[in-house]
FILUMMAR-937109 format. One record per residue (C-alpha): residue in one letter; x, y, z. Coordinates in steps of 0.1 Angstrom, whole numbers, always signed. Example, Ala and Ser with C-alpha at 12.3 -4.5 7.8 and 13.67 -1.06 7.14 Angstrom:
2
[migu a,[+123,-45,+78]],
[migu s,[+137,-11,+71]],
//
This chain:
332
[migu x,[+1162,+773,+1149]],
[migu x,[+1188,+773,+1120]],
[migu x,[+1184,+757,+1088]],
[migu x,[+1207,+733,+1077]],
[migu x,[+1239,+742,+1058]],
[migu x,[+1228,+757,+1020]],
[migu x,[+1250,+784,+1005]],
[migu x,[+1234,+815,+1017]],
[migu x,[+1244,+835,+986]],
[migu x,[+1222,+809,+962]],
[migu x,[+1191,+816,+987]],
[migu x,[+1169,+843,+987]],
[migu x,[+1135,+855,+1008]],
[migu x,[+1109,+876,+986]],
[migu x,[+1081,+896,+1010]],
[migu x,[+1050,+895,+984]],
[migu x,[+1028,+925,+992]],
[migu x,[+1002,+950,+973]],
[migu x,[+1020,+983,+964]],
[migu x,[+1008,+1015,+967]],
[migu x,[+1018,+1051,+948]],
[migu x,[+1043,+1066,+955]],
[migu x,[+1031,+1099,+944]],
[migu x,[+1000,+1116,+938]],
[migu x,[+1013,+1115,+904]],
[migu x,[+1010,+1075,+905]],
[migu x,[+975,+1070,+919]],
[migu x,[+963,+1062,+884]],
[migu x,[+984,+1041,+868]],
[migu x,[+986,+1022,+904]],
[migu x,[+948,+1020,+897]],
[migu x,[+949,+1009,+863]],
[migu x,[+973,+981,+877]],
[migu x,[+950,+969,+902]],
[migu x,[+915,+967,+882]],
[migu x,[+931,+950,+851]],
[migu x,[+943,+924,+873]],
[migu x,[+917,+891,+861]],
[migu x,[+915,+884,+901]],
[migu x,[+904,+915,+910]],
[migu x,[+881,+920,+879]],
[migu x,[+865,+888,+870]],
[migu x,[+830,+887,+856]],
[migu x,[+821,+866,+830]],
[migu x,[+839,+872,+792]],
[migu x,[+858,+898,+812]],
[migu x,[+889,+893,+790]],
[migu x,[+875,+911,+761]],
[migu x,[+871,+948,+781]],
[migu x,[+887,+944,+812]],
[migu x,[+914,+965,+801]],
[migu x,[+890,+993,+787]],
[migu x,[+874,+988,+817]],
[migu x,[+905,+993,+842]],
[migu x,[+911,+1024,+818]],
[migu x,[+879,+1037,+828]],
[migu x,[+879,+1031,+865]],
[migu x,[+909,+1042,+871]],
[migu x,[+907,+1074,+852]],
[migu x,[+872,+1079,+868]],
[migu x,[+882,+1072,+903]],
[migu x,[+918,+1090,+902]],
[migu x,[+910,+1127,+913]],
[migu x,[+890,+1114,+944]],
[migu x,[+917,+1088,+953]],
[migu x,[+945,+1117,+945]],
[migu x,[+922,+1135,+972]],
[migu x,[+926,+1104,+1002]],
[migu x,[+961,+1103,+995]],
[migu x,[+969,+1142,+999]],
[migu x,[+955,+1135,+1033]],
[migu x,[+978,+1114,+1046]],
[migu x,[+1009,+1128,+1033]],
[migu x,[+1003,+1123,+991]],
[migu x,[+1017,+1089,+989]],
[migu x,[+1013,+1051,+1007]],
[migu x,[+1034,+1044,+1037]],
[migu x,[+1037,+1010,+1021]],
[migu x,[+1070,+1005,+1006]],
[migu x,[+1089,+1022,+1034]],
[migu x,[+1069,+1001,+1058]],
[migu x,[+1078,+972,+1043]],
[migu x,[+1111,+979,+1033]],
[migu x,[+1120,+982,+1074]],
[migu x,[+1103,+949,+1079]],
[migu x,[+1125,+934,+1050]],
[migu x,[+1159,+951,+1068]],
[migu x,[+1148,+933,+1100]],
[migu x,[+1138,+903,+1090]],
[migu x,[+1169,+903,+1069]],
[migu x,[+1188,+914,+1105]],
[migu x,[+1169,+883,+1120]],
[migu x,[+1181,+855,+1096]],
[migu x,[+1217,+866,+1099]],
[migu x,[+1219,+863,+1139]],
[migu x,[+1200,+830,+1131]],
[migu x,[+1230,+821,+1106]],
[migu x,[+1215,+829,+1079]],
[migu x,[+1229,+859,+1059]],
[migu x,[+1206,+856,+1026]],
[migu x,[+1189,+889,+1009]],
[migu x,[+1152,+897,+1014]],
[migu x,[+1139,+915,+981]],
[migu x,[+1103,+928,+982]],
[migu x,[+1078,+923,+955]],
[migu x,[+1049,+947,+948]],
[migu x,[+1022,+935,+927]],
[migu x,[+1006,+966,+917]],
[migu x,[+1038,+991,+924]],
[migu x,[+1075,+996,+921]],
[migu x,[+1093,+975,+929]],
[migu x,[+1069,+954,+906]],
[migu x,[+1078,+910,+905]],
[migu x,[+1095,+915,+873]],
[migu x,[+1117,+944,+888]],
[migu x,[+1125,+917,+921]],
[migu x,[+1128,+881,+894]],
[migu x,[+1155,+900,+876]],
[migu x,[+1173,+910,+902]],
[migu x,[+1179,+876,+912]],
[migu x,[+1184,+860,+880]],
[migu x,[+1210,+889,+884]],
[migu x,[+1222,+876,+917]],
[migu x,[+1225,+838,+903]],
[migu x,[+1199,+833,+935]],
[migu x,[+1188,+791,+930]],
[migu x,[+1160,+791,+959]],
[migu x,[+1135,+819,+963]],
[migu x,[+1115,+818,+997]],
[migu x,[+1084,+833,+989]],
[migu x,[+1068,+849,+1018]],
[migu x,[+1032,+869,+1012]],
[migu x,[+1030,+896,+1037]],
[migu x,[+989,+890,+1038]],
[migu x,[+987,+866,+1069]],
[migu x,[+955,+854,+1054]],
[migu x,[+948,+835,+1025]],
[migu x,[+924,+854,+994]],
[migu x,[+921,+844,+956]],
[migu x,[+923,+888,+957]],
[migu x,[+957,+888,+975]],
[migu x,[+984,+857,+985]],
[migu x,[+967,+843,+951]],
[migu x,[+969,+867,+927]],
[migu x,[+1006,+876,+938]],
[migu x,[+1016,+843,+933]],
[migu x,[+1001,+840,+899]],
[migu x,[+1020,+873,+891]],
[migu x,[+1049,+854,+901]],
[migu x,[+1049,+824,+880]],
[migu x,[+1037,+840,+850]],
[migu x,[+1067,+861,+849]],
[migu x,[+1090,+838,+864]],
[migu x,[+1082,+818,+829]],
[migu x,[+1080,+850,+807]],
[migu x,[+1114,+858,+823]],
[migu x,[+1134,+823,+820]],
[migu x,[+1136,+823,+858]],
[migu x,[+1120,+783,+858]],
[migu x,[+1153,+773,+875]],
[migu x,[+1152,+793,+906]],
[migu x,[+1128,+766,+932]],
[migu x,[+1105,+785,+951]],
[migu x,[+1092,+773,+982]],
[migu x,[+1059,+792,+996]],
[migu x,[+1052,+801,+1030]],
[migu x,[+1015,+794,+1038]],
[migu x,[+989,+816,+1056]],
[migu x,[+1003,+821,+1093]],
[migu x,[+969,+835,+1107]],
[migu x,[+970,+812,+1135]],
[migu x,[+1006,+812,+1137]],
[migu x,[+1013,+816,+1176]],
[migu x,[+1035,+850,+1174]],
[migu x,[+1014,+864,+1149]],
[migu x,[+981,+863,+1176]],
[migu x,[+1006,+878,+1204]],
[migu x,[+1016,+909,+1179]],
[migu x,[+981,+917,+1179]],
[migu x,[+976,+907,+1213]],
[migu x,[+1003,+935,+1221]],
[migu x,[+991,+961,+1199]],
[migu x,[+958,+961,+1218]],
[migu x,[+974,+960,+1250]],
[migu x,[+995,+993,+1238]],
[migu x,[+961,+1009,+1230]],
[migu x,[+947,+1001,+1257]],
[migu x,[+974,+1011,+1279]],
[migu x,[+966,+1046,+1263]],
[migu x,[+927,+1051,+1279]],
[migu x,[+927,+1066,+1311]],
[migu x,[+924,+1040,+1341]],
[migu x,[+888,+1054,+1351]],
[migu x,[+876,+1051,+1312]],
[migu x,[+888,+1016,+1309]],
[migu x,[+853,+999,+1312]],
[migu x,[+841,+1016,+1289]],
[migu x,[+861,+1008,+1256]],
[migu x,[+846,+983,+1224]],
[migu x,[+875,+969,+1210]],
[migu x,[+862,+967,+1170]],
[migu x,[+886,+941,+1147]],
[migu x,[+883,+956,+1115]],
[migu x,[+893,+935,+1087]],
[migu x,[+895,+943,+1044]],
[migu x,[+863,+928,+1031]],
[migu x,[+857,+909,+998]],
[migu x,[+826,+906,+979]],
[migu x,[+806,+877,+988]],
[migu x,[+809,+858,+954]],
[migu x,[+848,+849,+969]],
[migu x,[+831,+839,+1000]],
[migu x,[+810,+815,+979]],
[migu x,[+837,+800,+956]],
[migu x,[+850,+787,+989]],
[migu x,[+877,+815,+995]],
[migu x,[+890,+807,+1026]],
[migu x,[+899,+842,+1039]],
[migu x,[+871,+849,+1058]],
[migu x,[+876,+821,+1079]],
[migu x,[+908,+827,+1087]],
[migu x,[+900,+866,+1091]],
[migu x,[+878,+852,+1123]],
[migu x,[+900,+825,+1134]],
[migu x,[+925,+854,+1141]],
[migu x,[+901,+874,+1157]],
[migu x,[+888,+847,+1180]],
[migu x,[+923,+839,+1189]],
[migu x,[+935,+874,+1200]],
[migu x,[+905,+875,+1219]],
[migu x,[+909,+845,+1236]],
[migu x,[+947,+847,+1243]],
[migu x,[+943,+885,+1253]],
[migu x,[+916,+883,+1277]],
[migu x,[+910,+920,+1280]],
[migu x,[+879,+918,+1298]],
[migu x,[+865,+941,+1272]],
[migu x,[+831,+938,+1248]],
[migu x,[+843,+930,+1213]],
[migu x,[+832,+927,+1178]],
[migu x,[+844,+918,+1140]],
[migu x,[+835,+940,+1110]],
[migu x,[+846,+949,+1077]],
[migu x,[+858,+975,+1056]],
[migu x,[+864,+990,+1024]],
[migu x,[+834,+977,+993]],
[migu x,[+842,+985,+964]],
[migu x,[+815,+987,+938]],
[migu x,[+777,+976,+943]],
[migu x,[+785,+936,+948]],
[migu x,[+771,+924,+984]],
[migu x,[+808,+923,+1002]],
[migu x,[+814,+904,+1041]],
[migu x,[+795,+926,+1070]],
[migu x,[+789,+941,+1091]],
[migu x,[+810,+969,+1079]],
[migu x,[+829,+991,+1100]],
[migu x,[+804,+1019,+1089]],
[migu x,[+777,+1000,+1101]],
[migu x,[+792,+989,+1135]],
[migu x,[+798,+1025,+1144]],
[migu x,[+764,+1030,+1138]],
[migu x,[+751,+1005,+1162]],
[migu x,[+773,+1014,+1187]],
[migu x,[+767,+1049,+1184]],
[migu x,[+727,+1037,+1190]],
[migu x,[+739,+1019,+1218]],
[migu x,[+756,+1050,+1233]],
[migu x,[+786,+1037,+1231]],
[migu x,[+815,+1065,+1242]],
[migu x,[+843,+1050,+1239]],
[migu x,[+864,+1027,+1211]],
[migu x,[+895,+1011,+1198]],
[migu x,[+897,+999,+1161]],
[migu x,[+923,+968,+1157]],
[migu x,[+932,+967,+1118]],
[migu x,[+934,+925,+1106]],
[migu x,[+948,+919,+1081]],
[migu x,[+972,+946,+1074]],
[migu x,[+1004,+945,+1087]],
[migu x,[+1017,+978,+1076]],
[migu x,[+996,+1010,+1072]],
[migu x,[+977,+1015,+1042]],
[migu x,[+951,+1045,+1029]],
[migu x,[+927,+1017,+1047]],
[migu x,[+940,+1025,+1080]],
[migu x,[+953,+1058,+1074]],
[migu x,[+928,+1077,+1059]],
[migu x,[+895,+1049,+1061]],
[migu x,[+899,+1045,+1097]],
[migu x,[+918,+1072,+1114]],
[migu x,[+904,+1102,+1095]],
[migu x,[+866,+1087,+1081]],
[migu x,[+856,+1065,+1110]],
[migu x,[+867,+1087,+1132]],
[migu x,[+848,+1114,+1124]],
[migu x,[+819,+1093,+1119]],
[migu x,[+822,+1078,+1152]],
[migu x,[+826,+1116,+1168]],
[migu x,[+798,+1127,+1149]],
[migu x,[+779,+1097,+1163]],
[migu x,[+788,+1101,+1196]],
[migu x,[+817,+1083,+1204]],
[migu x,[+837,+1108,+1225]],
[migu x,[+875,+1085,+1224]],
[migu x,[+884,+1066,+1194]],
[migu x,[+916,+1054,+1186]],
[migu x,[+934,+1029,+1165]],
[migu x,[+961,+1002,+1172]],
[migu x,[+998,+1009,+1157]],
[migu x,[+1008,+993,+1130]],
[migu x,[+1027,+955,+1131]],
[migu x,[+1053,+972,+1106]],
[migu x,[+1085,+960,+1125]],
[migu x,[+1072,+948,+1151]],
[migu x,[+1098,+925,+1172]],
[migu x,[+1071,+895,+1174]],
[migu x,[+1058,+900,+1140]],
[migu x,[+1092,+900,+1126]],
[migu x,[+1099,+869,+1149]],
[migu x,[+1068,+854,+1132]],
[migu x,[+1080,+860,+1095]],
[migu x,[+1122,+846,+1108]],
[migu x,[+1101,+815,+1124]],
[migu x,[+1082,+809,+1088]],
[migu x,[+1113,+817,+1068]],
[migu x,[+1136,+789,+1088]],
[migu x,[+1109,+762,+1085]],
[migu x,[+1112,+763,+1047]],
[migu x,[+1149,+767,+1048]],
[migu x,[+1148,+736,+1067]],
[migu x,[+1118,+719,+1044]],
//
């Protein structure tokens, strides 16, 4: 669909995403970023230390972090990741007659919001589509990224530019088929007589149970999605939802992926695919949690084939999904 007739030059799309270093140089910093965030952080009276408190987590945790990162090349895939979604998503909208800019806005990393705001106070840009590159909604994530964004957008005297924001798409119908496809590629990859014998594992990032609580609604969604690709891919295969990635000694969404190997290994189990939710790029999650930790854990528990589903990245449905969410507002 095309929207209707707006000066394409006023308009602009803004992918909202994480960030990650870009060097090994940047883990802490890119640390420090993350825990003095107040979503991320946020215990009672937490204002008063939360910045001593990123100080010391981040210098604390660096040198092991540095460690995950030389592994998979000593900097996250994000940014490029994400910069080829923006180019064909930006490709999209113009064969859809719509020839506008899509900027990208870390929250944690360069290119940080208030690198991406001034550039289109720069640009004279009036409408600012705002499109969070988390399918699923968290306080953590979509939420704190759009708090980034109007904080500055106020610091910054950028009021005037009208933002319209695209809403969690983890039903969205070409969404579900990207995944659906990505499992099918995996799949594709076991040899025909070992078929049977594969445990597809959906493996999502977790959040401590005090979100789940305040009625965040991400892990709801996290299982609508899963139930969907399930349904709509009818892969004849056993199938199971866990989580990844705790942080700290909070109770956080389970199983976790640690335990699920574990009970499949018990189960003697040989043979497994893990489908990342949530992430539509690659991060150190999949990269180095999955593909280098679980799989060794799974080998040592077993599990003779393990693999992992390519990223979404630029994926021609997923990048169909994110043109399909853009028009709508365009049109709104």
């Amino acid at each position: 669909m095309s929207a209707p007739s707006k000066s394409s030059a006023s308009r602009a799309v803004v992918l909202l995403q994480l960030g990650g270093p870009d060097s090994l140089d940047a883990v802490q910093p890119f640390l420090h970023n993350l825990f003095v965030d107040p979503d991320i952080i946020d215990l009672p009276g937490a204002f008063l230390f939360r910045r001593a408190l990123a100080r010391f987590i981040s210098t604390r945790r660096a040198p092991k972090v540095q460690e995950l990162y030389r592994n998979i090349g000593g900097r996250s895939p994000i940014l490029l990741e994400t910069q080829k979604q923006a180019e064909s998503l930006k490709e999209l909208l113009s064969k859809k007659g719509q020839d506008v800019p899509v900027e990208i806005a870390m929250r944690y990393w360069h290119p940080f919001t208030e690198e991406t705001i001034k550039k289109l106070l720069s640009a004279g840009i009036q409408e600012a589509v705002l499109l969070p590159l988390y399918p699923h909604y968290s306080k953590a994530t979509t939420g704190s990224s759009l708090r980034e964004w109007d904080r500055l957008a106020n610091d910054l005297g950028a009021r005037h530019i009208s933002t319209k924001i695209v809403e969690p798409y983890f039903d969205h119908p070409l969404y579900i088929r990207s995944l659906v496809e990505r499992v099918e590629q995996a799949i594709q990859r076991v040899p025909p007589d070992q078929k049977s014998k594969v445990h597809l594992v959906f493996s999502a990032h977790g959040t401590p149970m005090k979100l789940v609580r305040d009625g965040d609604p991400y892990s709801q969604q996290i299982r609508r999605t899963y139930e969907l690709v399930v349904e709509q891919g009818r892969f004849g295969l056993p199938h199971h939802l866990c989580f990844q990635s705790k942080v700290g000694p909070q109770k956080w969404l389970e199983p976790s992926l640690t335990q699920t190997i574990d009970s499949l290994g018990d189960q003697g189990v040989s043979h497994m695919i893990v489908n990342p939710l949530a992430f539509v790029t690659d991060h150190i999650e999949t990269l180095y949690e999955i593909n280098i930790e679980a799989r060794h854990q799974a080998h040592e528990r077993g599990i003779t084939y393990f693999d992992m589903t390519a990223p979404l990245t630029s994926s021609a449905l997923f990048i169909e999904c994110l043109g399909d969410l853009v028009l709508n507002k365009f049109a709104d």
